[in-house]
C-alpha positions as CSV (number, residue, x, y, z in Angstrom):
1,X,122.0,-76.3,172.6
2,X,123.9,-73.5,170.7
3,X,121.2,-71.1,168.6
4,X,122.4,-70.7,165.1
5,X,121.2,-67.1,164.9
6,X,121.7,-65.2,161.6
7,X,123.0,-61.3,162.0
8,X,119.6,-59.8,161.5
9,X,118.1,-61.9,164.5
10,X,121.5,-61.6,166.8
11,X,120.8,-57.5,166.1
12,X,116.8,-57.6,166.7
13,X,117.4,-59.7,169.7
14,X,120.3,-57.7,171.2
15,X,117.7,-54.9,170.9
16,X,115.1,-56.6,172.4
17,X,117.3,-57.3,175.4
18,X,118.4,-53.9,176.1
19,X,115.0,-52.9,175.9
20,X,113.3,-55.1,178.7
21,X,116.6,-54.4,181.2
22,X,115.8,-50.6,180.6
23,X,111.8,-51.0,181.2
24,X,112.8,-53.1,184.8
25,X,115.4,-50.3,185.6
26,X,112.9,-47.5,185.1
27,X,110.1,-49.3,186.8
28,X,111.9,-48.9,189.9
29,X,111.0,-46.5,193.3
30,X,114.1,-44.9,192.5
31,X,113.8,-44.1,188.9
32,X,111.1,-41.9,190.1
33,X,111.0,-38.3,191.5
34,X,108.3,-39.4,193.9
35,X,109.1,-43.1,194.9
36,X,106.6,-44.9,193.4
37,X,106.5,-47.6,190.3
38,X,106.2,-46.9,186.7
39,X,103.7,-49.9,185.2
40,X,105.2,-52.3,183.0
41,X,103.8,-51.2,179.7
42,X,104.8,-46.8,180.4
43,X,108.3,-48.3,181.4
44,X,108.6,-50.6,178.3
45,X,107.3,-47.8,176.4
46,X,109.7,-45.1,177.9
47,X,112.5,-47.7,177.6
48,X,111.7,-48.8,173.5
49,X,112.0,-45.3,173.1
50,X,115.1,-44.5,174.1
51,X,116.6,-47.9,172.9
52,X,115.1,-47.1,169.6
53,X,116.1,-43.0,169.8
54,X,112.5,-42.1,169.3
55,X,111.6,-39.7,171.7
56,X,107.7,-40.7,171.8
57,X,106.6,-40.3,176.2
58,X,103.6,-41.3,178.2
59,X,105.0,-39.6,180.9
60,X,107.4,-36.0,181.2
61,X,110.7,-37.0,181.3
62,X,112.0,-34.2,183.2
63,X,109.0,-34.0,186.1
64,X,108.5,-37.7,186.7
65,X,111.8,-39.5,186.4
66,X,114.2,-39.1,189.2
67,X,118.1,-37.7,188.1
68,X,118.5,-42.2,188.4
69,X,116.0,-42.7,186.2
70,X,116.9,-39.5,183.6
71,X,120.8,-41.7,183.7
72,X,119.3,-44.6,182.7
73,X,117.1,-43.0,179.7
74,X,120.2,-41.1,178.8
75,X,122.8,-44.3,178.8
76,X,119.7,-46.4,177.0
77,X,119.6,-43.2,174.5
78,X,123.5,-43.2,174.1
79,X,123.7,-47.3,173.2
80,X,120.9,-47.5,171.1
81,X,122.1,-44.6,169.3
82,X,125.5,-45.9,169.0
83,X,124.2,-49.1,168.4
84,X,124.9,-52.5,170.9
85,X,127.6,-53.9,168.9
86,X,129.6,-50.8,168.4
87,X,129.4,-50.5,172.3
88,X,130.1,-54.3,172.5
89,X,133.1,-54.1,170.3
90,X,134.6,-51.0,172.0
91,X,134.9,-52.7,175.2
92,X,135.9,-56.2,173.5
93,X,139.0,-53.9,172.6
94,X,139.3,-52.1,175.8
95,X,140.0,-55.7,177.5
96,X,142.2,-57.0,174.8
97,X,139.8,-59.9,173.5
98,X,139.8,-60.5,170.0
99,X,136.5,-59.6,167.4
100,X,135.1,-62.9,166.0
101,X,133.9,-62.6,162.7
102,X,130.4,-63.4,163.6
103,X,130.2,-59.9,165.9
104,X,132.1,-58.3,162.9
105,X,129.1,-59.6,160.7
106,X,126.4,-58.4,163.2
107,X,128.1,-54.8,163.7
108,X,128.4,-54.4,160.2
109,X,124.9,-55.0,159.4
110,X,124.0,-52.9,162.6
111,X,125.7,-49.7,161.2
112,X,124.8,-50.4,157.8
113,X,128.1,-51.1,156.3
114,X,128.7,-52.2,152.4
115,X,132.3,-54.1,153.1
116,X,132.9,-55.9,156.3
117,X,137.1,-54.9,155.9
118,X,137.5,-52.3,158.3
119,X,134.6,-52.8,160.9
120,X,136.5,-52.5,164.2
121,X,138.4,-49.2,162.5
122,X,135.1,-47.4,162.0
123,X,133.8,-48.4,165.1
124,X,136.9,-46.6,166.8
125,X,136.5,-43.6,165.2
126,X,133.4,-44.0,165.2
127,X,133.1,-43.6,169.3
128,X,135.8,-40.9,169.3
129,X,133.6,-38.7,166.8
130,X,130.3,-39.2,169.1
131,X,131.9,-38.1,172.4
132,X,133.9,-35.0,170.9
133,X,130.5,-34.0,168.9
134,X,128.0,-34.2,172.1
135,X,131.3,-32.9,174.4
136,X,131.7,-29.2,172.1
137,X,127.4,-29.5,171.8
138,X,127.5,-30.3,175.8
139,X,130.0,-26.8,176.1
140,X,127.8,-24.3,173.8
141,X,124.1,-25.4,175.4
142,X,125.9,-24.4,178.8
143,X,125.8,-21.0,177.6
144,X,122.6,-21.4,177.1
145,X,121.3,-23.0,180.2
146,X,123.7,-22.4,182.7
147,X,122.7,-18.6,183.1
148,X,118.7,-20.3,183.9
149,X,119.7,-23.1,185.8
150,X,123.3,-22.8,187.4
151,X,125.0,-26.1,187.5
152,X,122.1,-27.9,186.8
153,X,122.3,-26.6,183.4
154,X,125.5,-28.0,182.5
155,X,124.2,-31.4,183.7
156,X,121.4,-30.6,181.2
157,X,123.2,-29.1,178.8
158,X,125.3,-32.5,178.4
159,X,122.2,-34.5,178.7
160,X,120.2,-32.5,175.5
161,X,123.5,-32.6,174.0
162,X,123.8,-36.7,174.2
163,X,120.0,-36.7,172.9
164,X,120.2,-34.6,170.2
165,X,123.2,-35.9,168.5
166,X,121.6,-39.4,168.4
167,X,118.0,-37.8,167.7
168,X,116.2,-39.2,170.5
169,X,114.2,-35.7,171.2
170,X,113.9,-36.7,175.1
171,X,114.2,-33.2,177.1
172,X,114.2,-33.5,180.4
173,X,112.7,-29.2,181.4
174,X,109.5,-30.1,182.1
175,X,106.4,-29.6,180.2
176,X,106.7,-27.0,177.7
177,X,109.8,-25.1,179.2
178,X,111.8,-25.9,175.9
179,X,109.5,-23.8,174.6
180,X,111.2,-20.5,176.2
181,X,114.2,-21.2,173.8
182,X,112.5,-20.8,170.8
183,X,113.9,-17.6,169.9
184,X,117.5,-18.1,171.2
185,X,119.7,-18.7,168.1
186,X,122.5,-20.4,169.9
187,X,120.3,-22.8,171.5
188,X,118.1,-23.2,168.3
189,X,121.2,-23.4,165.8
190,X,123.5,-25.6,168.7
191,X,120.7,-28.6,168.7
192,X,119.5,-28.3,165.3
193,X,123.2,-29.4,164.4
194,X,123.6,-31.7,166.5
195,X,120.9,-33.2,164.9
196,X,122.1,-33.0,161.3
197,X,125.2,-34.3,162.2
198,X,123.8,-37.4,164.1
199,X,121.4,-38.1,161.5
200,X,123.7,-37.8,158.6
201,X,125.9,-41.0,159.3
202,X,129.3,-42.0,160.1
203,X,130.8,-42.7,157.2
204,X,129.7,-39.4,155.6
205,X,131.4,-37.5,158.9
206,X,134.3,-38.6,157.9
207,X,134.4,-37.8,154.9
208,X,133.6,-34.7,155.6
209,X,136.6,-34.6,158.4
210,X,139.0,-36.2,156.1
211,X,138.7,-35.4,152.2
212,X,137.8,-31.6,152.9
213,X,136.8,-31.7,148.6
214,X,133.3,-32.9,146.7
215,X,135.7,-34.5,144.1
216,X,136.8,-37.0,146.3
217,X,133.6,-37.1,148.0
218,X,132.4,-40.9,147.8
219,X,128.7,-41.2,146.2
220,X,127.2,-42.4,149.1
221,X,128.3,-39.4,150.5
222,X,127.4,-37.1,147.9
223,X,123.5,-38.5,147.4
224,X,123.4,-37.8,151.4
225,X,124.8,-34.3,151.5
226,X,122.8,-33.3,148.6
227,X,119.6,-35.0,149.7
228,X,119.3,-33.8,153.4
229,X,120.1,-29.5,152.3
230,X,117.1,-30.2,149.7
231,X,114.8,-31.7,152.5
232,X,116.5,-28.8,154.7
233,X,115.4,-26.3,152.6
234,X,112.1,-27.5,151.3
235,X,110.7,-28.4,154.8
236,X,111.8,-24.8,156.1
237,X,110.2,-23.2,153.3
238,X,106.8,-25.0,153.5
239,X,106.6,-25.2,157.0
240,X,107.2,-21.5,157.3
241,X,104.6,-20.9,154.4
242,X,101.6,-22.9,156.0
243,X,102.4,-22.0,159.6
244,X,103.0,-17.8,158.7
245,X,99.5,-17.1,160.1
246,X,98.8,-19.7,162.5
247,X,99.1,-17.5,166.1
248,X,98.8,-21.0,167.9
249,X,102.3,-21.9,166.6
250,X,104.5,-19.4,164.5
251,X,102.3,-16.4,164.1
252,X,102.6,-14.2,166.7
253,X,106.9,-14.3,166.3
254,X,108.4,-11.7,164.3
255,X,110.2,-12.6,160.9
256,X,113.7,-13.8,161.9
257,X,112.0,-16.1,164.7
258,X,109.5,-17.7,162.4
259,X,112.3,-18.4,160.0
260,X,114.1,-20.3,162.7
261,X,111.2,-21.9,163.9
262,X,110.5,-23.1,160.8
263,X,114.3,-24.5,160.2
264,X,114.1,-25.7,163.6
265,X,110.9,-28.1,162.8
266,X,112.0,-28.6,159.6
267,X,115.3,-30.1,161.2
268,X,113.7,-32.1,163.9
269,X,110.6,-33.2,161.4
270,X,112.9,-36.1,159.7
271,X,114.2,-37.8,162.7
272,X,114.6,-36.1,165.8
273,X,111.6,-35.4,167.5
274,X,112.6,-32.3,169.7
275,X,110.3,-29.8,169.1
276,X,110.1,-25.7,170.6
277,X,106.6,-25.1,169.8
278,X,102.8,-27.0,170.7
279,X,102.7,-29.7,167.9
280,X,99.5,-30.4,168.5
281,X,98.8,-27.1,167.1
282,X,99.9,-27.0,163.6
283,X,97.6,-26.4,160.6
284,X,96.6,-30.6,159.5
285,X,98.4,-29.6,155.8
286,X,101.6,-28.9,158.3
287,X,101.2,-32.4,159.8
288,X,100.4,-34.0,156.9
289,X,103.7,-32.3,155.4
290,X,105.8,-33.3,158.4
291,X,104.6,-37.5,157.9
292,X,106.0,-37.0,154.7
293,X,109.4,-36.1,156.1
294,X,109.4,-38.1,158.9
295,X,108.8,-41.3,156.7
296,X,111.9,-40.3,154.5
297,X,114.0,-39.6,157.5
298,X,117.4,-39.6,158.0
299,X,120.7,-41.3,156.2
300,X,122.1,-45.0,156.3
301,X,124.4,-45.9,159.1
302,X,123.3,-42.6,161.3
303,X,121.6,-42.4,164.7
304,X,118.1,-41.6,162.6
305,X,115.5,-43.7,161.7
306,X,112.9,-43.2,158.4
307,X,113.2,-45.5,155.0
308,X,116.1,-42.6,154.7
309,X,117.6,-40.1,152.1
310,X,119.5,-42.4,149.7
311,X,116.6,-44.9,149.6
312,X,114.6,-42.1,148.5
313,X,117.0,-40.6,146.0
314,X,117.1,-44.2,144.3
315,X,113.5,-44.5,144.2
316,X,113.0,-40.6,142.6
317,X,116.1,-41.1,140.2
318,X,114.6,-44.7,138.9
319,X,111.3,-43.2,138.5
320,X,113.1,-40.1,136.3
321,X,115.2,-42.6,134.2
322,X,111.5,-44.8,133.2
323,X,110.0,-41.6,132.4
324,X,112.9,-41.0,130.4
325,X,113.3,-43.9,128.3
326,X,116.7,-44.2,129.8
327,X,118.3,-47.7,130.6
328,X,120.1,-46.7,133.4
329,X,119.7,-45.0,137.0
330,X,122.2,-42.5,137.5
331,X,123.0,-40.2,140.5
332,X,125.8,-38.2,139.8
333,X,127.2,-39.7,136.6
334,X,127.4,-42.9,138.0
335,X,125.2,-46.1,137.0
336,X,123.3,-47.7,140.0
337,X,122.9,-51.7,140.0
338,X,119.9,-53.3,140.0
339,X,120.0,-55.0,143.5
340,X,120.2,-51.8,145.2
341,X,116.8,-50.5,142.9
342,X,115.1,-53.6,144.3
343,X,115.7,-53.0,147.7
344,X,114.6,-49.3,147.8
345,X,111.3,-50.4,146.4
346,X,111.5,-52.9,148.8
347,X,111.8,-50.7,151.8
348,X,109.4,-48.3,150.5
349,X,106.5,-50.8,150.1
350,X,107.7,-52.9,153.4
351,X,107.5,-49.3,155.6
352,X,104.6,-48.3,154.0
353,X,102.9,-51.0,154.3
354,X,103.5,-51.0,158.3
355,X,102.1,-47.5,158.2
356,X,99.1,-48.3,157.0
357,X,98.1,-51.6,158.4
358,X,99.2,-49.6,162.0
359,X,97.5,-47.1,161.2
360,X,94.3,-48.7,160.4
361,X,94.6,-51.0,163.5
362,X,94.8,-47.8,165.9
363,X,91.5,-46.7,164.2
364,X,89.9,-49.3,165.5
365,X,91.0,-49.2,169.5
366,X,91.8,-45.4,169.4
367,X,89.0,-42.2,169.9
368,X,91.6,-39.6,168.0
369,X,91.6,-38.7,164.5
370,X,92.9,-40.1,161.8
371,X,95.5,-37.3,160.6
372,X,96.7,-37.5,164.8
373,X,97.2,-41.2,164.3
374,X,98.7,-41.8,161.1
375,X,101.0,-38.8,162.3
376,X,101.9,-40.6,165.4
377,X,102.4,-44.0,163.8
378,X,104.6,-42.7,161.4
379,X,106.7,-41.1,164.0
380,X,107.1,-44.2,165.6
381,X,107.9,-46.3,162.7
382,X,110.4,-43.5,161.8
383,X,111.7,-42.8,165.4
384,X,111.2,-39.5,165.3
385,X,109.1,-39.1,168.1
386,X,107.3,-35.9,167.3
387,X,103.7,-36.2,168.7
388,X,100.4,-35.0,168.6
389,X,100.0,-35.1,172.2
390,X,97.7,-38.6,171.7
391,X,100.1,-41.1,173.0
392,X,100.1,-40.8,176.5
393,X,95.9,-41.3,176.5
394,X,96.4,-44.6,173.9
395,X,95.1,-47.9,175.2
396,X,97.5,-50.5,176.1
397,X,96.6,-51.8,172.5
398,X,97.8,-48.8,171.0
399,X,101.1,-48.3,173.1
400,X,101.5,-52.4,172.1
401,X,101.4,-51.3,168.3
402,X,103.9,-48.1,169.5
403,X,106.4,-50.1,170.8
404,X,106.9,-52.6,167.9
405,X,106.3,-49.9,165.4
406,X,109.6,-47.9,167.4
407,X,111.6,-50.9,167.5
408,X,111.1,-52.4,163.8
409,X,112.2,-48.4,163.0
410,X,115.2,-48.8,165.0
411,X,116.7,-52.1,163.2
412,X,115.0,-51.4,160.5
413,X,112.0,-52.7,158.7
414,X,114.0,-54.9,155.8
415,X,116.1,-56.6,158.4
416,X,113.4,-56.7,161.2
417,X,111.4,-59.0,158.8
418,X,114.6,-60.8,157.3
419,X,115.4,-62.0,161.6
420,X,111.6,-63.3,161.2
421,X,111.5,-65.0,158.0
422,X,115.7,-65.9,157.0
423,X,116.8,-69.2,157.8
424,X,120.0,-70.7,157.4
425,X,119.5,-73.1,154.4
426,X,121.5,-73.1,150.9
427,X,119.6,-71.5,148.4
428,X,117.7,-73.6,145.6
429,X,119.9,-73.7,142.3
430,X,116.2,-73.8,139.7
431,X,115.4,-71.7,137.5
432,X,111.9,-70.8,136.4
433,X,111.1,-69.9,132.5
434,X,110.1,-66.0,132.4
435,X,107.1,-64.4,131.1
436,X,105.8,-60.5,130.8
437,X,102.5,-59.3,132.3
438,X,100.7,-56.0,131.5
439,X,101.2,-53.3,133.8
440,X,100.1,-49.7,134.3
């Protein structure tokens, strides 16, 4: 019997998939640096996060996972930020098969495309931009690492460089030897834009690599641009004011290396996850600051997760235009329609919504406080994969809750419920007579 599976449900399944191959792969002797077995729910965890480029552990990727099992996390981390349809599509071309409409339908709504014209195209370039972005990243971390670790770096280097650009935040040094690169600007500066760059989107890289001029800029790509420098520069300047005097953190650096620290977490707050300095630590107004941006996130069609930048542009520019008096929502001289209002709001409440239920869910089964678990439920929701520290002592319950939060993130909450409640029926022609209600 042939399943007549909408787009949304072909994508959350396709996810789904990858997932439990990648949890059986890692739970294997050889995955591990001492030949025993992962359990099932560390190796589904390990393996949703990846998939879903969080970056969330249970257990240190560079100590316990053999160089097999660091592959595996890295070529899990590489599809799911690419997406399984773009990686589908690429080697439906490589072997001369034709794209049927259905997988152009499914990759469109997997990269987050308006138009479907031009699908395969994108994907293309799409592929060629990733490997020449985490190929020049690969080079410049080897002048980092390669000096510490001799040829080992450059295998390193590659690997941070692969995780970064899709903003998984897995770092395979071991415990808290990131940390020792805190202060090196090249290293700092190298993954922070690879970051950007990932979590910007597609579509807005080529722009960028094409037009060369804000004039012929597209919209999309203007709301983006604009949006992530203002969370840039915001988060930077916050997290530098509240963590100044904390000597667990930021403190103890001079004033250039706070300043980069703070860019650094700023960066890494809204979808990546990497961090070079003890989370755990920060002030709870710091954490509470860094929810905020990891629920905004990144941008539409990128490797990030979040309700992202142009959903929360819309939202801020509607709520302007009613305090206004103004009929319209404009960003940038140009009149937004109404659908696309509806669905920001939509995201907004539908995200938040999963944040709190989760949230109050984990308060229940968890013996952590409530600032540590909204913060790591947020991070999981928003793939970010900054933590606390909490998640590796969670209950099974809790890494349960994790693991859907990280893969609803990861398709994206408005589609995740659409595969759950869309069927394939024609659309009732009635309409219903209107009335107002009082509200505010």
């Amino acid at each position: 019997m042939k399943l007549n599976l909408n787009p949304y449900q072909v994508l959350t399944i396709s996810f789904s998939s990858l997932i439990l191959c990648g949890a059986f792969l890692l739970m294997l002797p050889i995955s591990s640096q001492n030949g025993s077995s992962l359990s099932f729910i560390d190796a589904l965890f390990t393996a949703t996060s990846a998939v879903c480029v969080t970056g969330l552990i249970v257990v240190d990727t560079g100590t316990y996972f053999s160089t097999f099992g660091q592959t595996i996390i890295i070529i899990l981390i590489q599809i799911g930020g690419l997406g399984i349809m773009t990686i589908t599509t690429v080697l439906a071309v490589l072997i001369g098969r034709r794209i049927q409409l259905r997988s152009r339908l499914v990759a469109q709504e997997s990269l987050n495309q308006l138009t479907l014209g031009g699908i395969v195209k994108l994907i293309k370039m799409l592929v060629k931009t990733t490997l020449a972005i985490e190929f020049i990243g690969g080079i410049l971390l080897s002048l980092c690492l390669y000096p510490d670790y001799g040829l080992k770096g450059i295998y390193m280097a590659f690997w941070h460089s692969i995780s970064a650009f899709c903003n998984a935040g897995f770092d395979i040094f071991g415990g808290t030897n990131i940390f020792h690169y805190n202060n090196n600007p090249l290293f700092c500066l190298t993954i922070a834009f690879l970051i950007i760059i990932g979590g910007i989107g597609y579509n807005v890289t080529e722009e960028i690599l094409t037009k060369h001029n804000w004039k012929k800029f597209s919209l999309h790509t203007k709301v983006v641009l604009t949006a992530t420098v203002i969370l840039l520069v915001i988060g930077t300047v916050v997290l530098f004011i509240l963590e100044y005097g904390n000597t667990d953190t930021i403190g103890n650096w001079d004033f250039g290396h706070k300043l980069l620290g703070a860019f650094f977490l700023s960066t890494t707050s809204r979808t990546a996850g990497y961090t070079l300095m003890d989370t755990g630590a920060l002030h709870e107004s710091s954490l509470f600051f860094i929810i905020i941006l990891m629920f905004f996130g990144a941008s539409p069609g990128s490797t990030g997760g979040g309700i992202k930048t142009t959903t929360i542009a819309i939202i801020v520019s509607t709520v302007n235009s009613i305090i206004r008096g103004k009929d319209d929502v404009l960003l940038f001289s140009r009149r937004i329609e109404y659908d696309l209002i509806i669905k920001s709001l939509t995201i907004f409440y539908i995200a938040a919504s999963f944040v709190v239920v989760a949230t109050m869910y984990l308060c229940l089964t968890e013996d952590f406080s409530f600032i540590r678990i909204l913060f790591e439920v947020t991070s999981a929701l928003a793939t970010v994969g900054l933590s606390t520290g909490i998640t590796p002592e969670m209950t099974i319950y809790g890494k349960f809750v994790l693991i859907l939060l990280m893969l609803i993130g990861r398709v994206g909450v408005l589609t995740f419920l659409m595969a759950i409640a869309m069927r394939n029926k024609k659309k009732p022609h009635i309409g219903y007579p209107s009335e107002r209600i009082g509200v505010g």
